[in-house]
mmCIF file of the C-alpha atoms, coordinates in Angstrom:
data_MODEL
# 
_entry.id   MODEL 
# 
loop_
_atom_site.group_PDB 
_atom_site.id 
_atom_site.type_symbol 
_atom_site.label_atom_id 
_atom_site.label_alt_id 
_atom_site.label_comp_id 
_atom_site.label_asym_id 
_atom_site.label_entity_id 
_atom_site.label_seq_id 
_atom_site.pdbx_PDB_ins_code 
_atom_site.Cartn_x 
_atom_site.Cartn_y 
_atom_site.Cartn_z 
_atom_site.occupancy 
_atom_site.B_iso_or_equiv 
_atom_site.pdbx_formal_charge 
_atom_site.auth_seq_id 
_atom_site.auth_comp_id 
_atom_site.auth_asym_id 
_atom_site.auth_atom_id 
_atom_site.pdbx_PDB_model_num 
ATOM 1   C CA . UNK A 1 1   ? -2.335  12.186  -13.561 1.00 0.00 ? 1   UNK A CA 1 
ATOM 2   C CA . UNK A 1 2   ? -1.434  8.780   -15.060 1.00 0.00 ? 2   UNK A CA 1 
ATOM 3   C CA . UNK A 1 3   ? -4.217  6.381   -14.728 1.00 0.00 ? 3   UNK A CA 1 
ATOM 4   C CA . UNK A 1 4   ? -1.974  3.801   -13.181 1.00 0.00 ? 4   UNK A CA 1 
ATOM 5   C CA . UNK A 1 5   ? -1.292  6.206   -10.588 1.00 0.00 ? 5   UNK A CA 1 
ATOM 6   C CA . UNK A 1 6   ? -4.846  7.534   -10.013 1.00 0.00 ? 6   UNK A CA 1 
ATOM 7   C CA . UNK A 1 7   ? -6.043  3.621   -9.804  1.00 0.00 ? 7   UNK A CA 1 
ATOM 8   C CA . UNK A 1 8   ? -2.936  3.080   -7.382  1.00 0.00 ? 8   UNK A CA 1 
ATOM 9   C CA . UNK A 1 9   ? -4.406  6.265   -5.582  1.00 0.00 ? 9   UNK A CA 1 
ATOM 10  C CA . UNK A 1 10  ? -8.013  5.483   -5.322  1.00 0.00 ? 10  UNK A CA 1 
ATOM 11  C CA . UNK A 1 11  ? -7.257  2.174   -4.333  1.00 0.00 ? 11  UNK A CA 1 
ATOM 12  C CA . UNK A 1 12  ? -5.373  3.299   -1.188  1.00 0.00 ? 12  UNK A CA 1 
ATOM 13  C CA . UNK A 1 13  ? -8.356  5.523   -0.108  1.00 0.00 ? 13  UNK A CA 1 
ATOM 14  C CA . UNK A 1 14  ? -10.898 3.028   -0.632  1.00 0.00 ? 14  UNK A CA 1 
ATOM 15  C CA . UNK A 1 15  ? -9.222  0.789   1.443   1.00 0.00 ? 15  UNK A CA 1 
ATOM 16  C CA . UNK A 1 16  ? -8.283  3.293   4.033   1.00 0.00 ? 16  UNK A CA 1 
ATOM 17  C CA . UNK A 1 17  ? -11.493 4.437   4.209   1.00 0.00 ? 17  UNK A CA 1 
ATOM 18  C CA . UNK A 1 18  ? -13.537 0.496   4.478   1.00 0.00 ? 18  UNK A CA 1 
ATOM 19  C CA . UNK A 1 19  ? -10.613 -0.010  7.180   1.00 0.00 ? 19  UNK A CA 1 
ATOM 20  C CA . UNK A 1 20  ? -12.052 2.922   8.985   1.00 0.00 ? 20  UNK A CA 1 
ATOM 21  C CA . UNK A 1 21  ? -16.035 2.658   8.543   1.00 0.00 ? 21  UNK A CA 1 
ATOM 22  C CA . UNK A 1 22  ? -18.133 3.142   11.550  1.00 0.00 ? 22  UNK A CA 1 
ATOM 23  C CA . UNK A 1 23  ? -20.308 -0.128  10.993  1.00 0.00 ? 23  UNK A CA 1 
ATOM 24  C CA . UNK A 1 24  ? -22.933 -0.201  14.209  1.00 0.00 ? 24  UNK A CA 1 
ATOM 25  C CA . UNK A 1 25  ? -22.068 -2.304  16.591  1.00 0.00 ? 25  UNK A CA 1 
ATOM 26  C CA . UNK A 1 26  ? -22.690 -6.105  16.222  1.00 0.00 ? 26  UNK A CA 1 
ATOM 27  C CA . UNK A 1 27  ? -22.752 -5.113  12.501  1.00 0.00 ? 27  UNK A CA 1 
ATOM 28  C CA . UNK A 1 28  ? -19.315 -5.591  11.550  1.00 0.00 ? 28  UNK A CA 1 
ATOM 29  C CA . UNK A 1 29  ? -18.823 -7.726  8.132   1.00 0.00 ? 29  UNK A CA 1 
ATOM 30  C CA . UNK A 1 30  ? -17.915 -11.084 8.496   1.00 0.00 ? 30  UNK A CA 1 
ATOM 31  C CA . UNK A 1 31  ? -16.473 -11.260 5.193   1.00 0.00 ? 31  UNK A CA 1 
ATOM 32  C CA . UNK A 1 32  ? -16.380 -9.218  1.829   1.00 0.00 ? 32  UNK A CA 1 
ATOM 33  C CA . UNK A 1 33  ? -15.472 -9.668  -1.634  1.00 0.00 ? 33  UNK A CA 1 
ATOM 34  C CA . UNK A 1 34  ? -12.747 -7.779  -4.117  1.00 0.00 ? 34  UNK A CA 1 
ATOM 35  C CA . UNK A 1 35  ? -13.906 -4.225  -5.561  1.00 0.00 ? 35  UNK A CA 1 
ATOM 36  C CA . UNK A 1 36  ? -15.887 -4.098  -8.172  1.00 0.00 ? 36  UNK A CA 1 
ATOM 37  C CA . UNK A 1 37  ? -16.065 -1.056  -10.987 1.00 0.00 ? 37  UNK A CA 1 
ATOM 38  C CA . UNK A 1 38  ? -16.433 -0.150  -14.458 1.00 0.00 ? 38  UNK A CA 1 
ATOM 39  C CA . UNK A 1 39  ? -13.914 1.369   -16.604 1.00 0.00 ? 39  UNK A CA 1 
ATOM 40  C CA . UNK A 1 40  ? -13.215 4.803   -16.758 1.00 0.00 ? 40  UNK A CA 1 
ATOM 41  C CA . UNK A 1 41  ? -16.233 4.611   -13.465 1.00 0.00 ? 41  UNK A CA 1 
ATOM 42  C CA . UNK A 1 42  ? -16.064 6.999   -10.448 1.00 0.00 ? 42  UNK A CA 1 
ATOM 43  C CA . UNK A 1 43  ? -17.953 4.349   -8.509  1.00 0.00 ? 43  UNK A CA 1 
ATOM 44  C CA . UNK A 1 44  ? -16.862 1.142   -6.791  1.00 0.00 ? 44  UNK A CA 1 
ATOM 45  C CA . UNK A 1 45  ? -18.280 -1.122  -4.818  1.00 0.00 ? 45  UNK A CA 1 
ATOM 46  C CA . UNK A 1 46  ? -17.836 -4.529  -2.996  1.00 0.00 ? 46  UNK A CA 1 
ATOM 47  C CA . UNK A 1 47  ? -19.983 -7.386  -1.880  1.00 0.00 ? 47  UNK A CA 1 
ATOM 48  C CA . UNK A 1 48  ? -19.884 -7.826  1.933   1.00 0.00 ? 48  UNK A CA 1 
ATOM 49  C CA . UNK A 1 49  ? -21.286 -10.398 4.417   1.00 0.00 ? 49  UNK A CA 1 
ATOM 50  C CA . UNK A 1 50  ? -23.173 -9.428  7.497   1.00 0.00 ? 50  UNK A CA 1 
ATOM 51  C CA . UNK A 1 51  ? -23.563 -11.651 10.664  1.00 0.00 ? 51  UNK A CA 1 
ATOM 52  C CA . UNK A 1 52  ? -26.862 -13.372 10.557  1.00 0.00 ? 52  UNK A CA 1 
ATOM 53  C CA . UNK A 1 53  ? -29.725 -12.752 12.636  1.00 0.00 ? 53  UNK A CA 1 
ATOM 54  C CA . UNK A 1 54  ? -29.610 -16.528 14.323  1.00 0.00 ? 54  UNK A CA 1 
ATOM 55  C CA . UNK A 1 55  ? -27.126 -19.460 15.163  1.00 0.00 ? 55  UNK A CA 1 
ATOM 56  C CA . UNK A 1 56  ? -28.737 -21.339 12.047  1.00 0.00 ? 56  UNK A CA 1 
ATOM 57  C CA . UNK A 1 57  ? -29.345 -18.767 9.828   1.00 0.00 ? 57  UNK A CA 1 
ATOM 58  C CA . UNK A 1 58  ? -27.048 -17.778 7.039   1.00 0.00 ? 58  UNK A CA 1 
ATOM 59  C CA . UNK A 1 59  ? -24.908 -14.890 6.855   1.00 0.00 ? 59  UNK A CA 1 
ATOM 60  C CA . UNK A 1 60  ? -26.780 -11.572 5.194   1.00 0.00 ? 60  UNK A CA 1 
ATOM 61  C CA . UNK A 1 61  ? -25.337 -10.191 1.482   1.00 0.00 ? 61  UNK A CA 1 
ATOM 62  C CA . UNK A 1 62  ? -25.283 -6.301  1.652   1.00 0.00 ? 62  UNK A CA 1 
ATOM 63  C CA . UNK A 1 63  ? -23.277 -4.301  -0.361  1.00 0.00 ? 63  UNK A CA 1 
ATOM 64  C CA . UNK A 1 64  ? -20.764 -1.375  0.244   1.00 0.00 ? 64  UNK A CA 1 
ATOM 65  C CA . UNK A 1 65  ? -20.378 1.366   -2.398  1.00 0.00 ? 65  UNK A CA 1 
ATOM 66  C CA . UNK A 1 66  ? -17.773 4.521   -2.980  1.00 0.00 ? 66  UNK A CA 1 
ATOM 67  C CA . UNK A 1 67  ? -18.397 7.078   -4.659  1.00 0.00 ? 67  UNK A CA 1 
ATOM 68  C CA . UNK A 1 68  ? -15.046 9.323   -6.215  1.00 0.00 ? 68  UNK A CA 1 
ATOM 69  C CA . UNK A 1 69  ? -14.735 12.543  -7.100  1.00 0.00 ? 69  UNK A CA 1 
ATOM 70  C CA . UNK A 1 70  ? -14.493 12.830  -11.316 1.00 0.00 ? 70  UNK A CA 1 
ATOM 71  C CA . UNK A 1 71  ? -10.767 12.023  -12.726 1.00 0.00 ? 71  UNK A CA 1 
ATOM 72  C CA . UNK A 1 72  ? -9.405  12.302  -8.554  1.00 0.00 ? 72  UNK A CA 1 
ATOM 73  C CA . UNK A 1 73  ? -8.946  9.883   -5.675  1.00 0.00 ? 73  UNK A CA 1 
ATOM 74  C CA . UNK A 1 74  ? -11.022 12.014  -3.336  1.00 0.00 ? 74  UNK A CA 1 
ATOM 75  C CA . UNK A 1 75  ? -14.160 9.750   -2.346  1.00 0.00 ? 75  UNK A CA 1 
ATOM 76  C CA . UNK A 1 76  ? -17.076 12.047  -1.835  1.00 0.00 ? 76  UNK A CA 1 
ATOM 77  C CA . UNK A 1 77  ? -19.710 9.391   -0.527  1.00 0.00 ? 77  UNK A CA 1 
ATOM 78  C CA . UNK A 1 78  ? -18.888 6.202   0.939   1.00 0.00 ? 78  UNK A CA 1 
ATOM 79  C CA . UNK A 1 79  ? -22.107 3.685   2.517   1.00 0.00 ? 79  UNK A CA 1 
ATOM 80  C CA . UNK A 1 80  ? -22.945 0.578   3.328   1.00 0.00 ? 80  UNK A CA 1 
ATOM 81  C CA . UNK A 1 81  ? -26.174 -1.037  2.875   1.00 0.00 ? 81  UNK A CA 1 
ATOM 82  C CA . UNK A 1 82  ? -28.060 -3.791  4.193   1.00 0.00 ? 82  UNK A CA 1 
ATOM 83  C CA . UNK A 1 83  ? -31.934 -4.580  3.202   1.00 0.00 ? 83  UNK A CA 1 
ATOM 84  C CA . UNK A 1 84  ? -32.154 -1.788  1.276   1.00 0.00 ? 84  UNK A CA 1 
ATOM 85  C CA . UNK A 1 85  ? -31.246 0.287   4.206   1.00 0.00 ? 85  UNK A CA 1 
ATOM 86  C CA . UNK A 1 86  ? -27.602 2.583   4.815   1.00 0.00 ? 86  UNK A CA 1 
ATOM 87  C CA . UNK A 1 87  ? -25.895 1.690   7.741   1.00 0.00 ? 87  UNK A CA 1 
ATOM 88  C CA . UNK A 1 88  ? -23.108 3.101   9.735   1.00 0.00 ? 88  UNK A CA 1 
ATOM 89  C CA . UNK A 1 89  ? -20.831 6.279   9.169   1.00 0.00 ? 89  UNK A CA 1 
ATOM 90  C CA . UNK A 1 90  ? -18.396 7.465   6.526   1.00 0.00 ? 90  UNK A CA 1 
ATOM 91  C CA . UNK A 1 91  ? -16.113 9.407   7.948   1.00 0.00 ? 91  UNK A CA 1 
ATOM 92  C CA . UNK A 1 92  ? -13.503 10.940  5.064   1.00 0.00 ? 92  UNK A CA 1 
ATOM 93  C CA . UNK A 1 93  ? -9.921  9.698   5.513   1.00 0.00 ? 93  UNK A CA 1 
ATOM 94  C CA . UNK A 1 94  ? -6.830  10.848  3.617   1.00 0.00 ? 94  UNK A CA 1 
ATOM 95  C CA . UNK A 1 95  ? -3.547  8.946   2.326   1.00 0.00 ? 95  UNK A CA 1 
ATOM 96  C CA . UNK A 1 96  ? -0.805  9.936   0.286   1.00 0.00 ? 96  UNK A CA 1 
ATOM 97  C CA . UNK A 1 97  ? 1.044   7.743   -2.140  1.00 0.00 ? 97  UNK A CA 1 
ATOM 98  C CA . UNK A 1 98  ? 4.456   8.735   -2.938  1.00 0.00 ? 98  UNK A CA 1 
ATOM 99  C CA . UNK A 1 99  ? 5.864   7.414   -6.330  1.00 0.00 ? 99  UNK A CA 1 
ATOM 100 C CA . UNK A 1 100 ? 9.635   7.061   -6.061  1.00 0.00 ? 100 UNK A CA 1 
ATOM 101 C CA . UNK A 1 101 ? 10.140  7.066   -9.806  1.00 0.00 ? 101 UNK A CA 1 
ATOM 102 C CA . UNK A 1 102 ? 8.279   10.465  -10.314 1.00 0.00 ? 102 UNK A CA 1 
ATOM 103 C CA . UNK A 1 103 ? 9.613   13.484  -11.439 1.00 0.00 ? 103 UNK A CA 1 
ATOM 104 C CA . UNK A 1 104 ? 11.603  16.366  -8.676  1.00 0.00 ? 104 UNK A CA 1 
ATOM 105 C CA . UNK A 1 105 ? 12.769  19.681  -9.156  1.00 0.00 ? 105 UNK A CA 1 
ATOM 106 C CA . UNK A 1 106 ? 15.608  20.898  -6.930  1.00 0.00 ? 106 UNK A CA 1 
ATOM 107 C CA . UNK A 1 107 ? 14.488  24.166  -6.186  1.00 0.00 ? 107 UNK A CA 1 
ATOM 108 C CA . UNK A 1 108 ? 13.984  24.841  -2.430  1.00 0.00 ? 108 UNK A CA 1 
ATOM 109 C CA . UNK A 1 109 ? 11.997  27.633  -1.801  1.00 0.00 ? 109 UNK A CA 1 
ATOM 110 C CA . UNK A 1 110 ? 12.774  29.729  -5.258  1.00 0.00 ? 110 UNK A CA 1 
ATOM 111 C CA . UNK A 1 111 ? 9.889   32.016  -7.182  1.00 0.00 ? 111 UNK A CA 1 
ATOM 112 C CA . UNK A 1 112 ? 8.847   29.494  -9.456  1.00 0.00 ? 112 UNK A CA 1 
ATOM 113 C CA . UNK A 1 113 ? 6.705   30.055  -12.963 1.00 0.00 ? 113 UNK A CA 1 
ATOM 114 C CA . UNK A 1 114 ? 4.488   27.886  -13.925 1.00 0.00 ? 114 UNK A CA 1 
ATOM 115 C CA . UNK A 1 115 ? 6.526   26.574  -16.693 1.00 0.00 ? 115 UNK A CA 1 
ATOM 116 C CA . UNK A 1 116 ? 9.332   25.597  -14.300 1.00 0.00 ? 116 UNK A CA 1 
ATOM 117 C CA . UNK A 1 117 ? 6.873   23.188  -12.482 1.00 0.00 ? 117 UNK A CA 1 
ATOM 118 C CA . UNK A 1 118 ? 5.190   21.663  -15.305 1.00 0.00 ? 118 UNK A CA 1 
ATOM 119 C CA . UNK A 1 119 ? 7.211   18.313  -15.059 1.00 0.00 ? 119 UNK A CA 1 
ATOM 120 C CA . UNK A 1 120 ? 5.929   17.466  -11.202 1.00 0.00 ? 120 UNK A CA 1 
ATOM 121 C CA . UNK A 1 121 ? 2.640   18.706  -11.870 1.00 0.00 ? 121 UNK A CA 1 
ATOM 122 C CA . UNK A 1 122 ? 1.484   15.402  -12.825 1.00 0.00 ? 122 UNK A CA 1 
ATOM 123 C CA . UNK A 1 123 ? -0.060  13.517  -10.225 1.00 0.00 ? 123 UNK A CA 1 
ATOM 124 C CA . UNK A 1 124 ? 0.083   16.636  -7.269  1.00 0.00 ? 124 UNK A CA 1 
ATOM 125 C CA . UNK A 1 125 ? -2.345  15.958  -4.546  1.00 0.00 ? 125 UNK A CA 1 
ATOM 126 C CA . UNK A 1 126 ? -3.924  18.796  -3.083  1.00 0.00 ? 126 UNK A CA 1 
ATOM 127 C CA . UNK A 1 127 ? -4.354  18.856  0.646   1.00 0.00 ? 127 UNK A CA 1 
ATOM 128 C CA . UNK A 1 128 ? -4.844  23.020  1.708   1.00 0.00 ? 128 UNK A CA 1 
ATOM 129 C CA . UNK A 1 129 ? -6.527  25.642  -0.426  1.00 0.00 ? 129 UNK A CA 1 
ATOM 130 C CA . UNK A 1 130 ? -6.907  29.298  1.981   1.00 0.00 ? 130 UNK A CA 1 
ATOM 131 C CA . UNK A 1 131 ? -8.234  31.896  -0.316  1.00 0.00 ? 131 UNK A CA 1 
ATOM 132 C CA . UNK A 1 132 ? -9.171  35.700  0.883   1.00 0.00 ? 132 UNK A CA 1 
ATOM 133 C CA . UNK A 1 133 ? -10.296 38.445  -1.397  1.00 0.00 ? 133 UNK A CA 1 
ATOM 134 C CA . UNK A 1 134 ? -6.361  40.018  -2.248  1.00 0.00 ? 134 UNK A CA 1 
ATOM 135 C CA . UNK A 1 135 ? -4.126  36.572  -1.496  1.00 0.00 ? 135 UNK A CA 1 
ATOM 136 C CA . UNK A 1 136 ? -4.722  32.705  -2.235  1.00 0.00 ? 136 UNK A CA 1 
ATOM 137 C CA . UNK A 1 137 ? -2.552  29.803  -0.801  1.00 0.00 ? 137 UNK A CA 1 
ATOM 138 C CA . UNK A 1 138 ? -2.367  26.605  -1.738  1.00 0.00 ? 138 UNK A CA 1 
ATOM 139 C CA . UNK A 1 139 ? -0.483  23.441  -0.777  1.00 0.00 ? 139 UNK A CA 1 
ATOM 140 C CA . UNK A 1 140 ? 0.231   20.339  -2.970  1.00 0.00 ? 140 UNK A CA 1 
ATOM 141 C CA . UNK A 1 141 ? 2.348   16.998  -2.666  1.00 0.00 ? 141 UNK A CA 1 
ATOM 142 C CA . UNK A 1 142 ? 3.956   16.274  -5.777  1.00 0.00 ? 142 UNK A CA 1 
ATOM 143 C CA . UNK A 1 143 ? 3.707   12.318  -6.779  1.00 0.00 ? 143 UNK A CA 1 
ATOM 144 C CA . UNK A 1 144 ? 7.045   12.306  -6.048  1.00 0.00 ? 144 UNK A CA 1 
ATOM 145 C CA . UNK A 1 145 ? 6.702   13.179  -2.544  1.00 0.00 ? 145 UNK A CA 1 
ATOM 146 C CA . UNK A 1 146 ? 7.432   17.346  -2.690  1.00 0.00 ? 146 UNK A CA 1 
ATOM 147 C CA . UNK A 1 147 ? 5.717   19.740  -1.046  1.00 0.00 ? 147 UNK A CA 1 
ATOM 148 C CA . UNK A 1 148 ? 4.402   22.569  -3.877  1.00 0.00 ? 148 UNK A CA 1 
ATOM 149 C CA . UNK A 1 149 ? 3.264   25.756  -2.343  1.00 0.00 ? 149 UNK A CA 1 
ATOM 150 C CA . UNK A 1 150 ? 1.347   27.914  -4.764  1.00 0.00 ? 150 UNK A CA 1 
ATOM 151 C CA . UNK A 1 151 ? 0.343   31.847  -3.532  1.00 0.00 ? 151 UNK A CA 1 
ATOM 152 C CA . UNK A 1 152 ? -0.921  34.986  -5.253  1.00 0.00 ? 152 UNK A CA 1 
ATOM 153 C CA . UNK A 1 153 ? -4.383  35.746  -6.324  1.00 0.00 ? 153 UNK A CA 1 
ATOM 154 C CA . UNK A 1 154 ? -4.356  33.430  -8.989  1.00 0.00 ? 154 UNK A CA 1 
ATOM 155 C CA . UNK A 1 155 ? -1.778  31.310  -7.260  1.00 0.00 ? 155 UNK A CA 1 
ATOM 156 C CA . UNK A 1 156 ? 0.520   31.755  -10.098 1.00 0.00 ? 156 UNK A CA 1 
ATOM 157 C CA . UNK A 1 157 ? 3.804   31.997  -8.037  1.00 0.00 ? 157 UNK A CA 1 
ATOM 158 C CA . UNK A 1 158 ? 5.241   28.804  -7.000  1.00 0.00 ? 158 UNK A CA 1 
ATOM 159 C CA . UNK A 1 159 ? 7.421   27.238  -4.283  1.00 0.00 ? 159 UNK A CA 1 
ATOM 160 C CA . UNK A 1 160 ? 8.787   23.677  -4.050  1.00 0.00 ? 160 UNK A CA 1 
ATOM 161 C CA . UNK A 1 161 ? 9.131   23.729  0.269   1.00 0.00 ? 161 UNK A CA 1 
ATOM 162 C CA . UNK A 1 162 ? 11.434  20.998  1.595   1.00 0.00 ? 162 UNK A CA 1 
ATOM 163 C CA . UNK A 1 163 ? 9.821   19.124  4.378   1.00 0.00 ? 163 UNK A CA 1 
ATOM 164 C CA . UNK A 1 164 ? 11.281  20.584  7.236   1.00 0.00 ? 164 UNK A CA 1 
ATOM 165 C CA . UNK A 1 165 ? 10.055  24.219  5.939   1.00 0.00 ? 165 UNK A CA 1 
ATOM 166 C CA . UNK A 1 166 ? 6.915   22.896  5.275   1.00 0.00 ? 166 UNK A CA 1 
ATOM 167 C CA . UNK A 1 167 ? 6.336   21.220  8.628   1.00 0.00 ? 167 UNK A CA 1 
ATOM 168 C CA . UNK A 1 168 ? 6.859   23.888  10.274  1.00 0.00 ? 168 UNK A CA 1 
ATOM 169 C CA . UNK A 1 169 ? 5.072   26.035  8.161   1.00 0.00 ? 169 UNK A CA 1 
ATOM 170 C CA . UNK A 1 170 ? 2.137   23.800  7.877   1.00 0.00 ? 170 UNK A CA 1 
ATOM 171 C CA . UNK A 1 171 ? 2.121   22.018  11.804  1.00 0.00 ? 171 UNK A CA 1 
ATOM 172 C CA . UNK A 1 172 ? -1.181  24.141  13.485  1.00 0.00 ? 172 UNK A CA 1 
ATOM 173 C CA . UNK A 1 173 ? -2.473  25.074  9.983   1.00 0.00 ? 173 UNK A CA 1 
ATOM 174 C CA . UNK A 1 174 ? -4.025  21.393  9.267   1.00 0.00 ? 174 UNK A CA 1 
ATOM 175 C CA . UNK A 1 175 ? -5.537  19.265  11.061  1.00 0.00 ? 175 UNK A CA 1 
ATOM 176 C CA . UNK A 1 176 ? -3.499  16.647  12.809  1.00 0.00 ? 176 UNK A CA 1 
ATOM 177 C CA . UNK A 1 177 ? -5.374  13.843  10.697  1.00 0.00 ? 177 UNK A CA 1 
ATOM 178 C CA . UNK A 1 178 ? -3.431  15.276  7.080   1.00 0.00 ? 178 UNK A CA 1 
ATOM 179 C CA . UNK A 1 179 ? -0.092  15.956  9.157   1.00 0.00 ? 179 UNK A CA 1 
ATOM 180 C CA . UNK A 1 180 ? -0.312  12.082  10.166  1.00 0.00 ? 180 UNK A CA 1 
ATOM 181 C CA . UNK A 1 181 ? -1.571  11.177  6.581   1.00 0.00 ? 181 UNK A CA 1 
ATOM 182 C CA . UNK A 1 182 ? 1.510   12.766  4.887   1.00 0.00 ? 182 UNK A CA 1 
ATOM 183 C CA . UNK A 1 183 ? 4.184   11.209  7.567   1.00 0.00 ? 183 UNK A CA 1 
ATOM 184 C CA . UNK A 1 184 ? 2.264   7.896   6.832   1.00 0.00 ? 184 UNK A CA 1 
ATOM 185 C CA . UNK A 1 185 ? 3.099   8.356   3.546   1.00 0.00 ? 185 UNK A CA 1 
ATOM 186 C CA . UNK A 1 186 ? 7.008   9.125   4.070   1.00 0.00 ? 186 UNK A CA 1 
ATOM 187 C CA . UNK A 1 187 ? 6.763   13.136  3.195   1.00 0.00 ? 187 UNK A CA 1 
ATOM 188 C CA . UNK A 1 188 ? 8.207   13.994  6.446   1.00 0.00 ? 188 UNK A CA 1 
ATOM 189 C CA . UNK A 1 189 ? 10.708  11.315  7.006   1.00 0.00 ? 189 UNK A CA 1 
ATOM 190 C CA . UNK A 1 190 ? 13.881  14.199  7.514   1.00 0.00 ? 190 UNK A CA 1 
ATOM 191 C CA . UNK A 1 191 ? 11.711  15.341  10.458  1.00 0.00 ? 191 UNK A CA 1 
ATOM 192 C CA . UNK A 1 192 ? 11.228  13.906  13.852  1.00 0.00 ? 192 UNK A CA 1 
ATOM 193 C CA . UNK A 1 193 ? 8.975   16.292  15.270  1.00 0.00 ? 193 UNK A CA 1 
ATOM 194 C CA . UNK A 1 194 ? 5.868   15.554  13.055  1.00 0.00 ? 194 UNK A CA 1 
ATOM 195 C CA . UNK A 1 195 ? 3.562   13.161  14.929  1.00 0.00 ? 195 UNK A CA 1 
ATOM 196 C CA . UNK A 1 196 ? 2.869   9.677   13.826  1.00 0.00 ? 196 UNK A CA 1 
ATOM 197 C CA . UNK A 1 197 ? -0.356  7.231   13.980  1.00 0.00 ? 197 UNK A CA 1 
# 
């Protein structure tokens, strides 16, 4: 993964996920600054400004900080804090970022080897991983926007799925949440069945 597409990425989930924090009531920010991080950091954080405890007093500085998983745009721990104290709820939330300009392989639904998927590897998100003790499944949007199913025990046999396939194959399986995620992001656009926000 590029790291102008991973920033790209992880900037997309941060802000999906401050959009969506559970801040207790009468708590929401005011205000709040840029992010703030470190090069090459998996943590980012921004300043934010809390309603203030009278009519004359000023409004409280707290902070709120994410925390990604290493090299991915998965955040792991997301809080807000105020006095020294965490407040409200993290609650994970997903989105998708298609990159027009990636690489696609036409090959819908043909035995792939890994060597024929090599180019659109780059930049896959994973969003399903079902593993039993004699099969393994595992689904993937390419940064391009193509759904990569990958099966067998050591999920060496790949599929690229086009979207109605995978709709289909995939509507029940996850949770309504990733469905909406990926038709936010424009993966299902062919189909009008999938639901929206």
């Amino acid at each position: 993964m590029s790291k102008n597409y991973l920033e790209h990425q992880r900037q997309a989930n941060a802000d999906a996920v401050w959009s969506s924090y559970a801040f207790p009531q009468g708590m929401e920010p005011e205000a709040c600054d840029g992010w703030e991080r470190s090069a090459g950091s998996d943590k980012w954080s921004r300043t934010v400004y809390f309603p203030a405890d009278g009519a004359d007093a000023p409004t409280r500085k707290g902070d709120f900080t994410l925390h990604f998983e290493m090299d991915t745009s998965e955040i792991i721990k997301a809080h807000a804090r105020l006095d020294g104290e965490d407040i409200g709820v993290f609650s994970p939330t997903r989105v998708f970022l298609i990159d027009a300009d990636a690489p696609t392989l036409e090959a819908d639904y043909q035995l792939l080897a890994l060597q024929d998927v090599l180019e659109i590897l780059p930049g896959h998100q994973e969003f399903m991983l079902i593993a039993t003790d004699n099969d393994a499944e595992r689904w993937s949007l390419t940064a391009a926007g193509q759904f990569l199913r990958q099966t067998g025990t050591d999920l060496d046999r790949y599929y690229v799925v086009p979207a109605d396939e995978a709709f289909y194959m995939l509507e029940g399986t996850l949770p309504d949440e990733t469905i909406i995620a990926l038709r936010n992001a424009g993966a299902f656009n062919d189909i009008t069945a999938a639901p929206t926000a």
